[in-house]
Structures are given as structure tokens and as C-alpha cells.
C-alpha positions in Angstrom: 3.6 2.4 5.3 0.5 2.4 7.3 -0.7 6.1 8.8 -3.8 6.1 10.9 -4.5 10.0 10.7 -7.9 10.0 9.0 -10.2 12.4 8.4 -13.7 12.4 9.7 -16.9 13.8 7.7 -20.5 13.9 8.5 -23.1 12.3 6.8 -20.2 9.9 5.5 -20.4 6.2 5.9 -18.3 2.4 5.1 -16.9 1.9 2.1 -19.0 -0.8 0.0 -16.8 -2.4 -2.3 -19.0 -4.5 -4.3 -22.1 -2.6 -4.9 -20.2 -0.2 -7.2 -21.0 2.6 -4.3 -18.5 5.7 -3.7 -15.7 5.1 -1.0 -16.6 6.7 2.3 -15.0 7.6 5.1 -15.9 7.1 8.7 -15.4 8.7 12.3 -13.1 7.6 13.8 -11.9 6.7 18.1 -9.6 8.4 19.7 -7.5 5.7 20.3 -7.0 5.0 16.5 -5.5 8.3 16.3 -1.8 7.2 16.8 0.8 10.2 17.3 3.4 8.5 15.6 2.3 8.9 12.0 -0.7 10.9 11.7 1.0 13.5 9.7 2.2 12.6 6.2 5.9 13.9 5.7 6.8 13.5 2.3 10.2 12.0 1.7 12.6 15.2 0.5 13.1 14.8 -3.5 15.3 17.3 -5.2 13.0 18.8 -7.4 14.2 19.0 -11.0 14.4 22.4 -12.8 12.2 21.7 -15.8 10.4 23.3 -18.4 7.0 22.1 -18.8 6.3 20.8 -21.8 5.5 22.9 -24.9 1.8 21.0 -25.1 0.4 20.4 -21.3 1.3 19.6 -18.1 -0.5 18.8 -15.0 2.1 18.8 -11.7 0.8 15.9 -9.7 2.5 17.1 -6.4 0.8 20.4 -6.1 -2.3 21.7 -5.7 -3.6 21.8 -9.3 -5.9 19.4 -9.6 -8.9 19.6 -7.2 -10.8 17.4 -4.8 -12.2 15.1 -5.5 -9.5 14.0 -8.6 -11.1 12.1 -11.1 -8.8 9.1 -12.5 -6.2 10.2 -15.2 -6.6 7.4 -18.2 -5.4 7.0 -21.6 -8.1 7.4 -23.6 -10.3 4.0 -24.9 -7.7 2.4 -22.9 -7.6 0.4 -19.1 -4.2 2.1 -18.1 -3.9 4.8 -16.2 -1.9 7.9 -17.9 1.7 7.1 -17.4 3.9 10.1 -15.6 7.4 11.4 -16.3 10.4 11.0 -14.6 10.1 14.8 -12.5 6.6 13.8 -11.2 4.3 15.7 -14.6 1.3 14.4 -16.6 2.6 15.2 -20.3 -0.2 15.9 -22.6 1.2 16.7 -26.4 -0.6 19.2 -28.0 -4.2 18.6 -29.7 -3.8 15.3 -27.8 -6.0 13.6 -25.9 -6.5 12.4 -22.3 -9.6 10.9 -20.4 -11.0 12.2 -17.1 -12.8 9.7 -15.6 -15.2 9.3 -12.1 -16.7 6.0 -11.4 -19.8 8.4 -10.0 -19.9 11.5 -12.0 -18.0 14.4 -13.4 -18.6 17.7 -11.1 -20.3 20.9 -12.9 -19.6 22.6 -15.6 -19.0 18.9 -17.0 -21.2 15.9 -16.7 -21.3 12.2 -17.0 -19.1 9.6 -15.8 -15.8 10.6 -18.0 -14.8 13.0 -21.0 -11.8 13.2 -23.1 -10.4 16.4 -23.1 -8.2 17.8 -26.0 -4.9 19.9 -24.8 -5.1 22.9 -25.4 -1.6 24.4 -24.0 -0.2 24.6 -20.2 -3.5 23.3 -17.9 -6.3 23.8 -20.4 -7.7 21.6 -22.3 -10.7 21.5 -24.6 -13.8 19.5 -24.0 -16.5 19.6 -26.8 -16.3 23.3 -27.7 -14.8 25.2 -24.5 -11.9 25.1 -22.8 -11.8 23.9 -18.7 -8.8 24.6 -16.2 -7.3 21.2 -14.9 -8.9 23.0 -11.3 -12.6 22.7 -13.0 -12.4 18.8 -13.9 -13.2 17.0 -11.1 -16.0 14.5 -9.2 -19.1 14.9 -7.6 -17.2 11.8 -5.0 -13.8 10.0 -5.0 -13.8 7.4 -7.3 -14.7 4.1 -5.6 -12.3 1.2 -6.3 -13.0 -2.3 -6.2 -11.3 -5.8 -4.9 -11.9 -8.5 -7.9 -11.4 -11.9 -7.9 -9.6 -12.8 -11.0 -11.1 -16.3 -11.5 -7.2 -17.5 -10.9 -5.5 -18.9 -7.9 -2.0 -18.3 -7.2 1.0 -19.6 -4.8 0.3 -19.8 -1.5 -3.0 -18.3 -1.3 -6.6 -19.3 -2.8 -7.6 -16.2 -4.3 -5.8 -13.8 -6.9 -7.7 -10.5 -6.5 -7.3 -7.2 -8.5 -8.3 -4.3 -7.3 -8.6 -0.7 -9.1 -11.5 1.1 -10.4 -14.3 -0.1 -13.1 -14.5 2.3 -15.9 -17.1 2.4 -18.6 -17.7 -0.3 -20.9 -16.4 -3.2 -18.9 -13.1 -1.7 -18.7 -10.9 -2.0 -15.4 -8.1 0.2 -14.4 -6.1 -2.7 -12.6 -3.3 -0.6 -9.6 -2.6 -3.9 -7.8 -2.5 -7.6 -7.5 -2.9 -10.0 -3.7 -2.7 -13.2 -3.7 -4.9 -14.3 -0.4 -5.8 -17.0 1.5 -9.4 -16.9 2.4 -8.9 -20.1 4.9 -6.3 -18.2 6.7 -7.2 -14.6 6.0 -3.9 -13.9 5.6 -2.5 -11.9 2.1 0.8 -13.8 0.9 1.6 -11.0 -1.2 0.9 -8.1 -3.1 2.4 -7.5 -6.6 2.7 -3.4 -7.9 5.6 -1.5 -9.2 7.3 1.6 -9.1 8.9 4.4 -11.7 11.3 7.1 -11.7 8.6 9.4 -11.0 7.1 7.5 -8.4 8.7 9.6 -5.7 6.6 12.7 -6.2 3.7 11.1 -5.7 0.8 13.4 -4.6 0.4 15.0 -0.9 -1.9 15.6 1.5 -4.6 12.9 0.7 -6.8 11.8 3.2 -6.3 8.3 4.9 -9.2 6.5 5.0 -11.1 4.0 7.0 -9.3 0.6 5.9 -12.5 -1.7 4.1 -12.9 -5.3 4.2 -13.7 -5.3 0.5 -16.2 -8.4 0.6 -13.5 -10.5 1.6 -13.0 -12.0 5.7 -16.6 -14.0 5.9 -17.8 -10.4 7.4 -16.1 -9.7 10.6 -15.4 -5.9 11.7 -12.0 -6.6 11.0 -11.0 -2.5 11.8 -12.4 -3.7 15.5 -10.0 -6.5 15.6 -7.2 -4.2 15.0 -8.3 -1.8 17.9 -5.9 -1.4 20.4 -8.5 -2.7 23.3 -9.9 -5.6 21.4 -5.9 -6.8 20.1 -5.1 -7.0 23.9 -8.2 -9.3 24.7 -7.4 -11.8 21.6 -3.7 -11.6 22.7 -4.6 -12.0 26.5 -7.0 -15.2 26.0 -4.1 -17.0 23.6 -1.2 -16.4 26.4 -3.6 -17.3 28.5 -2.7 -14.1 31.0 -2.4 -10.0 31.1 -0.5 -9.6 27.9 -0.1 -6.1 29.4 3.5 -5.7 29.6 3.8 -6.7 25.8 2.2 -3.0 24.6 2.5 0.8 25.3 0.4 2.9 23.5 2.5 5.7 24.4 5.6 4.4 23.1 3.9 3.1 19.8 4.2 -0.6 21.1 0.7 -2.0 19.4 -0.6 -3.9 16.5 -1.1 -1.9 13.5 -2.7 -1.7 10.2 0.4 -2.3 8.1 0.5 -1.4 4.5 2.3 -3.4 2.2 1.7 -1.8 -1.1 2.2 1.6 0.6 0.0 4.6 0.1 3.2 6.4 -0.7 4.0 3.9 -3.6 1.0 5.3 -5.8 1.4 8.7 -7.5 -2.3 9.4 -8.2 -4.5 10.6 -5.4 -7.3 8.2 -6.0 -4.8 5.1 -6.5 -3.8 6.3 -3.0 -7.0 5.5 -1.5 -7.5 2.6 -3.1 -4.3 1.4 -0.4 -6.7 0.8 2.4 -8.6 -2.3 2.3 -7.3 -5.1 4.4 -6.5 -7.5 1.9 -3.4 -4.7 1.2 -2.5 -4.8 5.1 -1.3 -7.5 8.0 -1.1 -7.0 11.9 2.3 -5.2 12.0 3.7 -3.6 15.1 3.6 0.4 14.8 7.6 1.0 16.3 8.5 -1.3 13.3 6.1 0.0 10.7 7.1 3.9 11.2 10.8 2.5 12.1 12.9 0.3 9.5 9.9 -0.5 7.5 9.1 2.9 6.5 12.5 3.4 5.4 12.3 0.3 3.1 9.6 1.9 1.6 11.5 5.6 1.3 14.5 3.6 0.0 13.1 1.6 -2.5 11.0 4.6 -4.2 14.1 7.0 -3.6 16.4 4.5 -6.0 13.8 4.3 -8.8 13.8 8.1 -9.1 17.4 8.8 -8.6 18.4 5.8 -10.9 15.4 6.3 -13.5 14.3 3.0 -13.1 10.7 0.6 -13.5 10.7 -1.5 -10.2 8.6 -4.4 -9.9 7.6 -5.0 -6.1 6.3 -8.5 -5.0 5.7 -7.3 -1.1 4.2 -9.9 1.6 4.8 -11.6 5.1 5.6 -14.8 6.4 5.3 -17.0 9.3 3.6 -16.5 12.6 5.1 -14.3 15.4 5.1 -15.5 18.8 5.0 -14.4 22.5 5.6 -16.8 25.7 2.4 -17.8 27.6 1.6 -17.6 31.0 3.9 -21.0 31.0 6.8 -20.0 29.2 5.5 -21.7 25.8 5.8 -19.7 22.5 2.6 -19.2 21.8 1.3 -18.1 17.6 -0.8 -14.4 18.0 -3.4 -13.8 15.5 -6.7 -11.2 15.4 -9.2 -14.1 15.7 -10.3 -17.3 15.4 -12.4 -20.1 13.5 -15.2 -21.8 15.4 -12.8 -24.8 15.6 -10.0 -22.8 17.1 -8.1 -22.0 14.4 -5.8 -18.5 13.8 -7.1 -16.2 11.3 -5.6 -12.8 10.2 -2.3 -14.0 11.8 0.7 -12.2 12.9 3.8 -12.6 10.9 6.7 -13.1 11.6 8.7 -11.0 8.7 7.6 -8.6 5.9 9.4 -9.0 2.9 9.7 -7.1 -0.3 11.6 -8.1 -3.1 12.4 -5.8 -5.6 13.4 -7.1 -9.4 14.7 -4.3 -12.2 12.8 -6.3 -14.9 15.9 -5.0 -18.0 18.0 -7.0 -16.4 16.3 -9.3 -14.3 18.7 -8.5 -10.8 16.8 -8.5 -7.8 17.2 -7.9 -4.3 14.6 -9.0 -1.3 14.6 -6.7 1.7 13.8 -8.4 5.3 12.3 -6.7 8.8 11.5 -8.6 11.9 7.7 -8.1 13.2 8.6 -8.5 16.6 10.0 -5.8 19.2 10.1 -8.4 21.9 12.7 -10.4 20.9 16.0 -11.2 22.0 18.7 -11.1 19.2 19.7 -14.6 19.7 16.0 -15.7 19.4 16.2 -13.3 16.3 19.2 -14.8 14.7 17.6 -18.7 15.1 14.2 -18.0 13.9 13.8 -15.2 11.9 17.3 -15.2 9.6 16.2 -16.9 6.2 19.1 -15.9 4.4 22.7 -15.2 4.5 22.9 -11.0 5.1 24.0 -9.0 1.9 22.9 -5.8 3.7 26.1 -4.4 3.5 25.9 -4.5 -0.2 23.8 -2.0 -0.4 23.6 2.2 0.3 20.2 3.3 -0.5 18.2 2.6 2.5 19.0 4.8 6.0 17.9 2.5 8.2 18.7 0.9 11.8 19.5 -2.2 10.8 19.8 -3.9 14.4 17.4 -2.2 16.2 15.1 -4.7 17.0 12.4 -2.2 18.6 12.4 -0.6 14.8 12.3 -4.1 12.9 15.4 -6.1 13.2 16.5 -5.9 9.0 18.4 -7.9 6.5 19.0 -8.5 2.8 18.5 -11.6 0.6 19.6 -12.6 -2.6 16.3 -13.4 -4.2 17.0 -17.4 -5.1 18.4 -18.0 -1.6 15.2 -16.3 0.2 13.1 -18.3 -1.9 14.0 -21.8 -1.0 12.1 -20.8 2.6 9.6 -18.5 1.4 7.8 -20.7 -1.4 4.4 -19.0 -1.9 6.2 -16.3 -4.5 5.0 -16.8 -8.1 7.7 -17.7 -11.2 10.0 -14.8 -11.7 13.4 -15.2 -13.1 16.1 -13.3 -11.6 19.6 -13.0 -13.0 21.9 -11.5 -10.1 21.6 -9.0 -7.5 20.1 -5.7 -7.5 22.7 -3.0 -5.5 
């Protein structure tokens, strides 16, 4: 879920992606400071009464580890440290773990990364003497990168990876998007989810959203203003699109998430959430309403049934609005030299959601549109017959159209409309 509280510093500046140079934040408007969500509520998790573990144990929900958090990695390895079920880092005893910062450890260490020995509880041993969790940390957050991957994939021209770069050509991969850089739209964005996944850490600052070297250099963040939306939107419909927003009432174009901050345990992983290529114009009453609770839902079953999640999350389609003569007209952010939409305005977000033991999946369905009539709803916007009812896990408003109009799909069926998925194979469906 998109949040557009961020945090302002001086002295701070963009976030340069491709240079290998920290990520920054920036000030920020006033009018980017939307009341709906700029304070992050963590979803309530019953916390489980455990003993820590008799080597060490870093909590990541808690306070711990210190700002800036270096990356958690098994050591000589490109994978980040996996996490337990109750939300812990488990270190065994007289084993190993690697702190690592893309710009340098912070005093009394040095250097881009160590690996640190566990001593017991939060201490561990680096060389000969022993540091708190609370003393390892960076001079700067660690920067994380968009890369190509040299591969294509369905539906978009571009698979990108984005992470961090360690040392020695290694690269701590978080996420996958598969993105059209004709359309500057992102099909989809592939990450997954664990039982522990719902305590991931709070309190992290949202950042500026980057454009990571991708969208041939346009100030995409000033596209997504609320002024500058209404002036794209007014010249398409070709009149005062006025009556289609209220700032007050959270009726505007957002930066929407679709691998969600929330989705990624580690602090820095979380940051790493905000470059464009991870977002799409989504409307703010439907990305803090249904869609929010999609995301709540989906992390909520993976902790309460223990289970690995793989998440394929992405839009499709282009929303409309009538124009000054009645004609449903396509909205995008902007447009090619030959008049062509970029950065479009879809018409659903999607996730589907496979448990990969047993292959059974499930795709879950909201409606980008607040505008809408429900029988303009049910012809255009249904892809699939409803098997909402099937499930319990997500609280949602289902019908409210102001919060995202929702459904259900089993995966093969949503498919034969949505083609721009990659090969999965899916074996039944996922309640």
C-alpha cells in the first residue's frame, strides 16, 4: 500500500539509482502530504510467547537495531538472512552472519561489510571484540538498485531486478517487474511472502518514490502531483475534470504500491518499495480502502497458516472517464510526442497468490475507479466468475465501489483475459 508521509532532511537530495550513490530523501509539498495514510498502523499480530533462541536473536520489530540498518545477509552468499515464523533473526551459536552497507559500516566498525560471529542474545563477535546489534550500523541507508536482467518477459519489454549490490559482484535480488518501456506501464511485480512476514519492521521512513533510470527522464513524482494530474486529466476530457477529485475526501491519483512496503520485513528492503517501476496511478479511497486490506489479508494468512506465498501483483487495462461529450475517454500521466498515453491508468490491480507445496492459487481483484456505476462495473471490469465468497481472510468492503469494487478469480479462468502473466502451474484453489 502506498503512504505518502515522508520525512524531510536537509542537505538531502534524489535518489540516484545507477551511479551506485546512497538513497536520499527529499522535501517534500504540502499537498503530497495526504491525511489519509501518513501514519503507518501496523496490522495487529498476536505476538507469540517465545523464548529466544539459546544462540542469538535480533527482534526485527523493535527497536534493536539502529538507523541506518545495514542489510542482514548470509554470509559469502546473495540472500538475505532468512527470519522465523515469530518475526526473529536466529543466529546459532559461534555462527556466522554478514552485516553489510552498500556505503560503509558506522564507527567502531569499518568498511563496507563484516561477518560477525554470535556470541549469545545481541552480541556478536567481530575480529577480537564483541559489538551490540545497536553498534552495527551505516554511515547512510543502503542504496538499492533497478537492473535490467538482459531478459524480456510477458507483456512488458524489460525484466528488471532490483535489490542492493554487495561486494564482489554479488546482488541481493528483493523483487522482480516486468515493464514496458514503450508504455511505461509495470505489468507486474513478482515477490513473496512468509510466516513471518507479518512482523515486518515499523516506523521506517517513506521516501521520495525514484525513477530509477527508467521513464526517458520525466519528473515522473510531478506527474503524480495533485495539480499537474488535474491538468493531464482536464486536456484529455477536454473540460474541468474538477468534479472527478476531492482532495479532502481522498478522491486523487496516487502513488500505488504494488509490492507493498509492508510486504518486506527488513527496513532497508522497505525502502527499496519506492521507485516507480514498483507503483501505477491508483486512486487513494481505493488504495487505503479494499486494496489495503488485500494486502493485510494476504500477509495475515501466511503467518497464521505458516505458509511461503508467492505474489505475482500488477494492473490491467485503462480506466476511463466521459469527456466533455459523453465519450469514455483512456486517463494516463502523459503523453508521447505522437500523442500517445504513457504511465496509464488501469483499470484493475490484481494479485494472485500461489502456495508453491501445492501449487493452489487464488487471484484477488479491485476496481481502480470510484466513479463508476455498478452496472458499468459489472460489464467492464468483471474478468472472472466471483469466488469471493470462498474465502474468510480478507475484511474487506467488497461492493463499495468508492473503496475498490473487489472480486476473486480462480487463477486459470483470470488468465485467459489477463495474458501478460509468466508460466506458472496452478493445481486448484487457494481458500
Amino acid at each position: 500500500m502506498w503512504s505518502p508521509a515522508l520525512i524531510a532532511l536537509s542537505g538531502l537530495s534524489l535518489l540516484q539509482l545507477f551511479t551506485g550513490s546512497q538513497a536520499r530523501l527529499l522535501p517534500v509539498d504540502n499537498e503530497e502530504l495526504w491525511a489519509a495514510d501518513m501514519i503507518e498502523v501496523p496490522m495487529e499480530v498476536p505476538m507469540e510467547v517465545t523464548n529466544r533462541a539459546a544462540g542469538c536473536s535480533i527482534k526485527i520489530r523493535s527497536t534493536e537495531m539502529k538507523n541506518p540498518q545495514p542489510l542482514l545477509i548470509k554470509p559469502g552468499t546473495s540472500e538475505f538472512y532468512p527470519f522465523s515464523a515469530s518475526g526473529d533473526v536466529d543466529v546459532e551459536h559461534d555462527k556466522t552472519i554478514e552485516f553489510h552497507c552498500t556505503s560503509s559500516l558506522d564507527s567502531p566498525l569499518s568498511g563496507k561489510s563484516v561477518t560477525a560471529r554470535c556470541v549469545g542474545g545481541t552480541t556478536f563477535r567481530v575480529g577480537d571484540r564483541d559489538h551490540d546489534i545497536s553498534a552495527i550500523k551505516c554511515t547512510s541507508w543502503p542504496a538499492f538498485v533497478g537492473k535490467k536482467s538482459g531478459s524480456s518477459c510477458n507483456g512488458g519489454t524489460t525484466l528488471i531486478h532490483v535489490g542492493f549490490e554487495l561486494s564482489g559482484s554479488r546482488f541481493a535480488k528483493q523483487y522482480e517487474v516486468c515493464f514496458n518501456e514503450n508504455e511505461e506501464v509495470t505489468r507486474y511485480v513478482y515477490h513473496t511472502l512468509d510466516a513471518g512476514s507479518n512482523y515486518y519492521a515499523t516506523g521506517v521512513d517513506r521516501i521520495n518514490f525514484a525513477p530509477g533510470g527508467f521513464f526517458n527522464g520525466k519528473n515522473v513524482d510531478k506527474l503524480y502531483t495533485q495539480a499537474v494530474q488535474k491538468e493531464t486529466i482536464d486536456k484529455a476530457l477536454d473540460m474541468d475534470s474538477g468534479k472527478y477529485f476531492d482532495s479532502q475526501k481522498n478522491v486523487f491519483l496516487a502513488r500505488g504500491h504494488m509490492g507493498a512496503k509492508a510486504d518486506f520485513v527488513y527496513a532497508p528492503e522497505q525502502r527499496a518499495t519506492f521507485l516507480f517501476i514498483n507503483a501505477a496511478p491508483q486512486w487513494q479511497t481505493f488504495n487505503a480502502g479494499n486494496w489495503a486490506r488485500v494486502e493485510d489479508g494476504v500477509r495475515a494468512y501466511a503467518s497464521k497458516y505458516k505458509k511461503h506465498l508467492e505474489c505475482w501483483t500488477g494492473v490491467w487495462g485503462v480506466t476511463t472517464l466521459p469527456n466533455r461529450d459523453g465519450r469514455q475517454t483512456g486517463l494516463y500521466l502523459a503523453y508521447d510526442h505522437n500523442g500517445n498515453g504513457l504511465i496509464p491508468v488501469p483499470k484493475i490491480y490484481f494479485r494472485v497468490v500461489i502456495e508453491p507445496s501445492t501449487r493452489k492459487g487464488i487471484v484477488l481483484v479491485g476496481v481502480n475507479n470510484p466513479h463508476l456505476s455498478l452496472d458499468e462495473i459489472r460489464r467492464d471490469y468483471i474478468l472472472c466468475n466471483d469466488v469471493s465468497d470462498r474465502i474468510n481472510w480478507i475484511s474487506w468492503k467488497r461492493t463499495d465501489i468508492s473503496a475498490g469494487y473487489s472480486y476473486a478469480c480462480e487463477v486459470p479462468e483470470f488468465r485467459q483475459k489477463v495474458t501478460h502473466l509468466p508460466e506458472f502451474s496452478v493445481s486448484g484453489l487457494l481458500v
